[in-house]
N, C-alpha and C positions, 0 to 999 in steps of 0.2 A: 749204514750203521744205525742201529737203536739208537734212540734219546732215551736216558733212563731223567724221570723229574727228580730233585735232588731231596725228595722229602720219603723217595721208594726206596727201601732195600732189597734186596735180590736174595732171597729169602735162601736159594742155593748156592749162595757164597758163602751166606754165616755158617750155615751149616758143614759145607767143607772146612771152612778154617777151624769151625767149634771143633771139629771128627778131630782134624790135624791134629791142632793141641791137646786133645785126649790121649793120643798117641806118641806126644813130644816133637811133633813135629813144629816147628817155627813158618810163622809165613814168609820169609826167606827161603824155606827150604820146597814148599808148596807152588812159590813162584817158580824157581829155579825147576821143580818136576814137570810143572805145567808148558815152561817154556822149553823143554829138550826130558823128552818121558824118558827115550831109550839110554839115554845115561843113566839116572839115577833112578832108574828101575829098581836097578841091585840095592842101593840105599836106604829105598822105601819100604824094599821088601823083607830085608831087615829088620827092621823096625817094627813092624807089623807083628812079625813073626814070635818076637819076644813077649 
């Protein structure tokens, strides 16, 4: 497992989460995709779509 130093940000997480909520997405709903894609595939894609 990485050690991330707690002074580093992960420059490709802000950026997802920033996208998400451009798109009304919640990081609730971001975790939830991350953790189980092939469910809320249809949800996201949704989303997007509009």
């Amino acid at each position: 497992m990485e050690t991330i130093q707690k002074n580093e940000i992960d420059k490709e997480w802000v950026y997802l989460l920033y996208t998400a909520k451009q798109i009304g997405l919640s990081p609730e709903e971001v975790r939830a995709y991350l953790n189980n894609p092939e469910q809320h595939l249809p949800t996201i894609s949704k989303i997007i779509a509009q």
